[in-house]
N, C-alpha and C positions, 0 to 999 in steps of 0.2 A: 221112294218106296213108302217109307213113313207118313207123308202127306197125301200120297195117294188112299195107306187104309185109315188115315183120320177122315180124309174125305168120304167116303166110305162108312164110318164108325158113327162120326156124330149125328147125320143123318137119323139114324136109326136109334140114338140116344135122346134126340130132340121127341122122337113118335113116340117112342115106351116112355120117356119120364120130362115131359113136359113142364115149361116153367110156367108155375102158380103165383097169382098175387099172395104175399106173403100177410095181407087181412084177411079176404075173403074165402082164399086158396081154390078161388076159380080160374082156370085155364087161362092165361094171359096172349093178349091177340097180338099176333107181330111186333104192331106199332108200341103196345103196352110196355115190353118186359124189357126193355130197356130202363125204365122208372121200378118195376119190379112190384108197381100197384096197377090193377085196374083201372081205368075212365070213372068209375064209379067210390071206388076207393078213394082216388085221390082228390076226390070233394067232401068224403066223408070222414076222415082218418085227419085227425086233429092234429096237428104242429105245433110244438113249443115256442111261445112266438107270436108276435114280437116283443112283447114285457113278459121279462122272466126275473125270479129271485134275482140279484144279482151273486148271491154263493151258492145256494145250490142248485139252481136253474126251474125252480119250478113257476110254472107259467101265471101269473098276476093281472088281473084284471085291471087293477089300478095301476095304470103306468107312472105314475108319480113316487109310489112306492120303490124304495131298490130292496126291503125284504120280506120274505115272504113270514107269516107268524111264526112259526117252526123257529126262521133263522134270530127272529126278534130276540126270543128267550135262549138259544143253544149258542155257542159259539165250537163252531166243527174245529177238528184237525185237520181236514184239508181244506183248501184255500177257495175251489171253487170246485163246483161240479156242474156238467151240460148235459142235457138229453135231450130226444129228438121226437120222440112223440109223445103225449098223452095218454095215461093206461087207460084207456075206456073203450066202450065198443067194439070192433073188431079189434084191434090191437091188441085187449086183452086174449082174444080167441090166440092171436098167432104169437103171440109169447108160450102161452102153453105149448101151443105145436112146438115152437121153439126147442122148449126144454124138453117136453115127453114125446113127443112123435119124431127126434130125428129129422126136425127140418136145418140142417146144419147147413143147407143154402140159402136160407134167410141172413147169416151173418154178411155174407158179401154185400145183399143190399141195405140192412143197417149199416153197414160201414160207409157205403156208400154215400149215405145222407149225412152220416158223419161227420165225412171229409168236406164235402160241398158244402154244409151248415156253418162248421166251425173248425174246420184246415185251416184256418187263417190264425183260430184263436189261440191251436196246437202250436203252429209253428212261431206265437207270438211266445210262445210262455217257454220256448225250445227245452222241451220235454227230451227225456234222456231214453227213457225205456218204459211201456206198458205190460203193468202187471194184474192181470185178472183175478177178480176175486176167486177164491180156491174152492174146491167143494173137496168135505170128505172122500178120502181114496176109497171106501168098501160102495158111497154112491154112486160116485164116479165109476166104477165101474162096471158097476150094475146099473148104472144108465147107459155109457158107453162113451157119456163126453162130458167137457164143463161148458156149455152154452157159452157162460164170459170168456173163456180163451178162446172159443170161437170167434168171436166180437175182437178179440183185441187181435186174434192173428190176423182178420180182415183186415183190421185201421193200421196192423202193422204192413200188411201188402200195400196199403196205397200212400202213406207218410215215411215209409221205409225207416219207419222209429224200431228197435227191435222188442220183440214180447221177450218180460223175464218172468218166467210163471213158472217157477222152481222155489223162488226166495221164500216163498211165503206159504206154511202148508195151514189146513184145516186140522186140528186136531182131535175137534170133539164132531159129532152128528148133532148139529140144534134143532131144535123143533124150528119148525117155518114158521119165519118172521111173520107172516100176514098175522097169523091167529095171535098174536101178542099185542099188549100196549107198549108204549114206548119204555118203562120202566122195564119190565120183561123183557123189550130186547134186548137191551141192556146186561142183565142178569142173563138173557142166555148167552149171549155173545163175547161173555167175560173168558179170559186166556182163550177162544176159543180156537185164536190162532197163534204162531209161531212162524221169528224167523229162522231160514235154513240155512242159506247163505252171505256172503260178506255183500252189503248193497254201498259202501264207501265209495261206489265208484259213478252211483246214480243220484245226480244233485236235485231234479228234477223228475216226478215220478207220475202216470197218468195211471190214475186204479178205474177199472175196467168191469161193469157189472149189466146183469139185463134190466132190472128193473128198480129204480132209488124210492123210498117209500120215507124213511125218516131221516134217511145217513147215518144209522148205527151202524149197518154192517160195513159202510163205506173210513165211518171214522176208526173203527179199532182196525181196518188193515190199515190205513194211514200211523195210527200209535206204531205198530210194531215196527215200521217202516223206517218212522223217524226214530225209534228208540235205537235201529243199526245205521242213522247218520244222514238217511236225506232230509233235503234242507227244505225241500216243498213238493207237497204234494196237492194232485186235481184230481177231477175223478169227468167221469165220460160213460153213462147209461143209455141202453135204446126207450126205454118208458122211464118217466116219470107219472107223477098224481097229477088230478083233476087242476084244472083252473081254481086258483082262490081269491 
């Protein structure tokens, strides 16, 4: 009976809410939306890859180099971090959707690329639990969701790692990162989180965000992380910046 009204159901959820390339968010033909981009898209929509920082993944023109300038002068709190596309061109379009129009089916195919990109890298570094970067609870709910938990409960359906997005709360509302320098982020990003609960039990930790810019906000949830006992922390983004 069940699979008779899904048959039935989906039908009719495929014609009202049609799956969109998650760049262009043009109607995806058949063939397409298995990749979850366009024919068009996926010649235009830039991939991290194949020379990347070797810490925090962003994409280097010079493949001889393993860092990128950022990493030359910083040394982060976590160990590594990967992302999968380049913030530029559409990409930046469908991140916005991302976060403010409730495209919360775009996490499944960032995860997607995720797992296929660098599944191998997760399961080399045997990560314990992903914890997404938090957002203020009065934004959060006045958006309706955190984007990165989205992302991380995807890569949690296909790595069966479990998401802990409890431990770690937001406590203040910071101005957005973009319109800052790197000093300012800094300064806004100071206590601006806390942890909640006991993480003694996660030796290995994947922080979880949509898009890495300097790794400030990625380094101070790592601080607080290791300040209750884990011993390493990675981080795992859908955008990263431009090629340098």
């Amino acid at each position: 009976m069940i699979h008779n009204i899904r048959n039935i159901i989906n039908p009719v959820l495929t014609l009202l809410y049609p799956k969109r390339c998650v760049a262009c968010d043009k109607v995806l033909l058949k063939i397409e939306k298995e990749a979850g981009l366009c024919r068009e898209c996926l010649k235009k929509v830039k991939l991290v890859g194949p020379s990347y920082c070797m810490t925090c993944g962003t994409p280097i023109a010079n493949d001889a180099k393993e860092l990128c300038g950022n990493c030359e002068k910083i040394n982060h709190i976590f160990i590594q971090n990967r992302a999968i596309f380049q913030y530029t061109g559409d990409m930046k379009k469908a991140m916005y959707r991302f976060k403010y129009s409730n495209k919360r089916c775009y996490g499944k195919v960032f995860a997607m690329y995720a797992n296929r990109y660098y599944g191998r890298w997760i399961r080399e570094n045997k990560i314990d639990a992903i914890v997404p970067v938090p957002m203020y609870k009065k934004k959060e709910k006045c958006r309706g969701y955190n984007q990165a938990a989205v992302f991380a409960k995807e890569i949690s359906a296909l790595t069966g790692i479990p998401v802990a997005d409890e431990i770690v709360r937001r406590d203040s509302d910071t101005v957005a990162m973009k319109r800052l320098n790197s000093l300012k982020r800094k300064k806004n990003l100071l206590k601006a989180f806390s942890l909640q609960k006991n993480v003694v039990q996660f030796r290995k930790v994947l922080i979880v965000d949509d898009i890495y810019t300097t790794g400030t906000t990625m380094d101070e949830v790592a601080k607080v992380l290791k300040s209750g006992g884990v011993k390493e922390l990675f981080g795992m983004c859908v955008c990263i910046g431009e090629m340098q």
